[in-house]
N, C-alpha and C positions, 0 to 999 in steps of 0.2 A: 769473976763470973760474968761481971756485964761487957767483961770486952769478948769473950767467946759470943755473947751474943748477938753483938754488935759483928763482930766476924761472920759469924753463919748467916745472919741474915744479908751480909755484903753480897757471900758467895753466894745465897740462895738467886738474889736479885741480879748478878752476872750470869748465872747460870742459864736462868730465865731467858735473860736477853739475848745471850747466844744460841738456844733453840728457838725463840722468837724469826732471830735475823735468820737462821738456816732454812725455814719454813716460805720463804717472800716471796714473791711474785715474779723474781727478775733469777732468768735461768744462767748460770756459771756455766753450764756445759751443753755440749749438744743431745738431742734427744733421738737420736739415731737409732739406738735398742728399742726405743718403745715406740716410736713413732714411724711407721712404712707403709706405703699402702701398698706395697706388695702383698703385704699378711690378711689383708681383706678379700671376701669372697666377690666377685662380679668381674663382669667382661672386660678385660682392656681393652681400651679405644686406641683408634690405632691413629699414630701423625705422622706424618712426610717433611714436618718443620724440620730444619736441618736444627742441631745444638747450639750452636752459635749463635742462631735468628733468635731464640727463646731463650737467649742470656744476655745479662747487662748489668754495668757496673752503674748506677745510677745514684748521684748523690755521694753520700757514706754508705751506700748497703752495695751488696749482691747482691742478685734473683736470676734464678731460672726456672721456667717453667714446665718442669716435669712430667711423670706419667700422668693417666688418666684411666679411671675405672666408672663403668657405670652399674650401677645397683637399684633394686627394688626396692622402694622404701614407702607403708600404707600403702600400696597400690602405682606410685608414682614412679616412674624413674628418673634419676639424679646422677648426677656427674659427679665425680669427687676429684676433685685434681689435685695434686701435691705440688710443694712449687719448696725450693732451694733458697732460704733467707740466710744471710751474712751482714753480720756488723763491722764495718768497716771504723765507724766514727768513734769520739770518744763516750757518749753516752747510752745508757741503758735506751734502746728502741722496743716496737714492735712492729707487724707486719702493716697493721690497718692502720698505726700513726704516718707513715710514711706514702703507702703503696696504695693504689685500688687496683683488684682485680677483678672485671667485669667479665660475663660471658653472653655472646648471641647465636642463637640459630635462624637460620632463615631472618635476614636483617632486624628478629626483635631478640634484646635483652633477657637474658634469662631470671630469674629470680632467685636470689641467693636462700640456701634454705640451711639448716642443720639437721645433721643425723645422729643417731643416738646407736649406742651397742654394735659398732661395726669394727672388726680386729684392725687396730694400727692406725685407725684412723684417730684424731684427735683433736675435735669442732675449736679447743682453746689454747690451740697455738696459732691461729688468728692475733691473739690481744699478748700473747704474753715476751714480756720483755726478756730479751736480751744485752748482754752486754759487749765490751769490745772485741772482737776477732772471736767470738762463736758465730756458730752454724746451725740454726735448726730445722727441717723439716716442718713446713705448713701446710695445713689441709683446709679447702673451700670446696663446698661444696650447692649446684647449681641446679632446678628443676627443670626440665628438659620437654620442650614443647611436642619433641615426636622423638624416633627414632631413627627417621630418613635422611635430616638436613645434617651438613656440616656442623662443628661447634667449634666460635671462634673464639679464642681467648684470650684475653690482652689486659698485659700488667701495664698500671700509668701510673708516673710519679706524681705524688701530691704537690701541687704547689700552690704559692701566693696569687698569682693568676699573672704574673708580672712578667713570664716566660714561658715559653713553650716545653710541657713538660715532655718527659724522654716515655718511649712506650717501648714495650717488646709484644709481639704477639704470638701466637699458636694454633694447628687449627687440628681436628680431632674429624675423624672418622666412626661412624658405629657399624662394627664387624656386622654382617647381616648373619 
């Protein structure tokens, strides 16, 4: 009788740990079904960037700098850009460990904001990890000083400060 119990509570306790580890932080696959901003409501921005200018292999990762929608958000309106992350390297990344993605209008910085309840869009794949050779869809999103100036947008690799890091840019139009 006490080895049945000593059994059950083994497997209770593997059992545990393997919906534990399935639950974690660090994504196995790509999120592609749930993450588009296609499926979001607001205007496409429109760009003239060729593909190639708004992609780069930099480091261990991909990035491309992808569409752009802008939306009403309180009152404000906000840029949401989706951008193309790949793991190239051998360890678990994320997008803000590596990358910064800034945006300006009219030569000032825009300020990075979050949105809440907007279809496809998903403010926490900023932070969340990846592992080797996935792919996921990230969303950043940026408040927007007007609606008349260009919006320029530019991934820069993080670095030690001990070289010149690699950038890609993009630059976005708002349909009148």
């Amino acid at each position: 009788m006490k080895t049945k119990k000593i059994i059950a509570s083994a497997l209770a306790m593997l059992m545990t740990a393997v919906m534990l580890a399935g639950c974690g932080g660090s994504a196995g696959s790509d999120n592609k079904d749930t993450v588009s901003l296609a499926k979001a409501d607001g205007t496409v921005l429109n760009s003239d960037t060729a593909a190639e200018d708004a992609h780069a292999v930099i480091g261990d990762v991909e990035v491309s700098i992808g569409d752009a929608k802008m939306i009403e958000q309180d009152g404000v309106n906000v840029a949401i850009v989706e951008f193309t992350f790949k793991n190239n390297g051998d360890s678990d990344i994320n997008f803000t460990g590596v990358l910064r993605a800034e945006a300006y209008q009219d030569g000032a910085q825009l300020v990075p904001t979050v949105v809440n309840n907007v279809e496809g869009v998903d403010m926490m794949t900023l932070s969340q990890n990846i592992g080797k050779g996935h792919q996921i869809s990230v969303h950043k999103a940026y408040r927007l000083i007007n609606t008349d100036d260009i919006i320029e947008l530019q991934v820069t690799e993080i670095t030690n400060g001990q070289k010149t890091p690699e950038a890609i840019t993009k630059y976005y139009s708002i349909p009148e």
